[in-house]
C-alpha positions in Angstrom: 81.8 93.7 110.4 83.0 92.2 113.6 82.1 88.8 113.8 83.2 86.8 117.2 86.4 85.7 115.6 87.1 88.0 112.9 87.1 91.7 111.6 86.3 91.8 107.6 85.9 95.1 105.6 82.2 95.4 104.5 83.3 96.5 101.1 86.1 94.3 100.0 85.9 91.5 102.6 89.4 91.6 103.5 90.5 90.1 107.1 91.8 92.4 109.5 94.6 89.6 111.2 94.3 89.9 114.4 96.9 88.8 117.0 95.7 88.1 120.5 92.5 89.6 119.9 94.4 93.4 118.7 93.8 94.4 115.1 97.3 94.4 113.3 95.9 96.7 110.7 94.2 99.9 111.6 90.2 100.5 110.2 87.3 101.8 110.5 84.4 101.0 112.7 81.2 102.9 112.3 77.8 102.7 114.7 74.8 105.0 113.7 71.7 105.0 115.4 68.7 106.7 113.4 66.3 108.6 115.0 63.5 111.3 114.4 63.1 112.3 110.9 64.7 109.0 109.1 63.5 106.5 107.3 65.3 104.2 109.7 64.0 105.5 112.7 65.1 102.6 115.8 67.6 101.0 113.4 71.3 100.5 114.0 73.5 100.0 111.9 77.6 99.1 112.0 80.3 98.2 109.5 83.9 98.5 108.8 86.1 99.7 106.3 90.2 98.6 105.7 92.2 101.4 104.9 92.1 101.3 101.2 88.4 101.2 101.0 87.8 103.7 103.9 90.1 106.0 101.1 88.2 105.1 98.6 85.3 106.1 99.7 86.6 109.4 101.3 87.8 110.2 98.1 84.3 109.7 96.2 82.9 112.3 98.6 81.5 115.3 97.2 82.7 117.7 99.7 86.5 116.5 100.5 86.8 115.2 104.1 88.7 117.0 106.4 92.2 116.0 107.5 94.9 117.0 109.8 98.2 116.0 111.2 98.0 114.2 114.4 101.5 114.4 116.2 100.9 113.1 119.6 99.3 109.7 120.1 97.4 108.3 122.7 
């Protein structure tokens, strides 16, 4: 959850440090707007994870994620 001066995990509430305003830890940020056929339809809703509960939860996953070596970065 990105508040306007901080980025903190919505599982573990860990800070993501941020040094003029770049994250110094990588993470994940989600949006989802529901639509048609939800029982959220018009809702949005965002979190983020750190990188240990990001793998956490990947690894509780019923069907394992998908992953792949990324050599080039942008």
């Amino acid at each position: 959850m990105k508040t306007e001066e901080k980025i903190i995990c919505n599982c573990c509430r860990k800070v993501i440090a941020e040094r003029n305003a770049i994250p110094m830890a990588d993470y994940l940020h989600v949006e989802k707007e529901w639509g048609y056929f939800s029982n959220k339809d018009g809702q949005k809703q965002e979190f983020d994870l750190c990188e240990d509960c990001c793998d956490a939860w990947i690894k509780s996953l019923q069907i394992p994620a998908a992953s792949q070596e990324v050599t080039e970065f942008v």
